[in-house]
N, C-alpha and C positions, 0 to 999 in steps of 0.2 A: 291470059287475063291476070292482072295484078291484084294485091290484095286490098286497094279502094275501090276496085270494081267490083269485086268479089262481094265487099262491105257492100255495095253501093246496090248489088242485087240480096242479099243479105235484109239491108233497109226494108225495101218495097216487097219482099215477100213478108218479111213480117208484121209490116204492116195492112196489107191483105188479110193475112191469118188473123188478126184482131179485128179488122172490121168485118170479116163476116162471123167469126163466134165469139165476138165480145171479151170484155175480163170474165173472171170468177169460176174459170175453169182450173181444172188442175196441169202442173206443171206439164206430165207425160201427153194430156190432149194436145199442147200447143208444140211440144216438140215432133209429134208425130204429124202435124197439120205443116208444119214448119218442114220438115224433112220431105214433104208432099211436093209443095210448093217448089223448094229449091229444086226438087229433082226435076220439075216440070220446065224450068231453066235450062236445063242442060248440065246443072252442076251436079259434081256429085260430093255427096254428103256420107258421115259414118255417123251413126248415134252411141252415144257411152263408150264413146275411147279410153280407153282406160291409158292412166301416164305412173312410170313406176317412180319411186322416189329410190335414192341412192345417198346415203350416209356416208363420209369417208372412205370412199372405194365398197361400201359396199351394200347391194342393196335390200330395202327394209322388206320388202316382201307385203309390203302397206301401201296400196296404189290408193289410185284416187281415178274419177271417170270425168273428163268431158261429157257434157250434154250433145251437141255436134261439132264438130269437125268439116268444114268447108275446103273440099279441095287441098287438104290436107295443109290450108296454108292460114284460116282463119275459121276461132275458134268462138263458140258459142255456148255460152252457160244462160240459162233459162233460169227467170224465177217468176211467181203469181203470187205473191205476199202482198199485204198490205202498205211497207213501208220498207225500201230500201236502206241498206244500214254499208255503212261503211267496210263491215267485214266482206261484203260480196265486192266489192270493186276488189279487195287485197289479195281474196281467194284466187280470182280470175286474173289479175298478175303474175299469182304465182304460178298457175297452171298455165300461163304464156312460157312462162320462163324454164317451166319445170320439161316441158314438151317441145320448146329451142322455137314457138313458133312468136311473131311479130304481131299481131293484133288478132284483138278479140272483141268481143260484141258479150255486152250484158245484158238482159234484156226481160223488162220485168212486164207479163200480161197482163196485169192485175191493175190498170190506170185506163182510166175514161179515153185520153187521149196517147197512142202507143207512142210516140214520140216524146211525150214526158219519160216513160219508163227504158228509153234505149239509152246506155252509155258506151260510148266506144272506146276503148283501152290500148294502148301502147306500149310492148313490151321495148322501153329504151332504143327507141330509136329515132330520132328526132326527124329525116328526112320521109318520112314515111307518112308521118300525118299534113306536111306539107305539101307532100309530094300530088294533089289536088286540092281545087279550092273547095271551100264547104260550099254546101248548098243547103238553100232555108230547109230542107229534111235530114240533113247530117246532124247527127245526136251530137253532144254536148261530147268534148274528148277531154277521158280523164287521164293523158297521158304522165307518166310521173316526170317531175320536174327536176 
């Protein structure tokens, strides 16, 4: 399985996971409903991977955690905030980048409609997001230009 498939099972559980317990829950509800779900898939999932950062040869001893980990090939940060802000798209690049993996899923609980709150992420790779067409449920891709 590729990683628009991955996305593409990725989508439809979490959008299950919101339509049956709604927003205004807190983050760790939806990732544990979320990690439910995919595993019911066949996929397997890691929760709070932690990714180490490295300084000029050497490293900070200062990690940072994924939310999930899809198959070790697409990654997933979770948010239930009010209002999405540009620092969570930057984070979530960099935790592409910092972890060598190619797309990630942002994906905020906290919207009436969960397909407002999905942003799909491209870490620099242009054939990738191509590499299938969208479909009227493929989230908005905020790949960088």
């Amino acid at each position: 399985m590729n990683e628009n498939e991955i996305g593409g099972q990725i989508v439809d559980a979490a959008i299950h996971v919101h339509s049956v317990l709604g927003p205004g829950l807190l983050e760790s509800v939806y990732e544990a409903a979320l990690m439910i779900e995919l595993n019911k898939k066949g996929l397997r999932v890691e929760n709070q991977v932690p990714i180490k950062v490295d300084y000029d040869g050497n490293s900070l001893g200062v990690g940072f955690r994924v939310d999930l980990l899809v198959e070790n090939a697409v990654l997933i940060e979770l948010k239930s905030v009010e209002s999405m802000t540009n620092v969570f798209r930057k984070t979530t690049l960099t935790y592409l980048k910092l972890g060598g993996w190619r797309l990630g899923y942002l994906i905020n609980f906290n919207t009436t409609r969960l397909i407002d709150g999905l942003t799909r992420i491209v870490n620099g790779v242009d054939d990738l997001s191509s590499s299938s067409p969208r479909s009227p449920r493929t989230p908005r891709d905020t790949s960088p230009k």
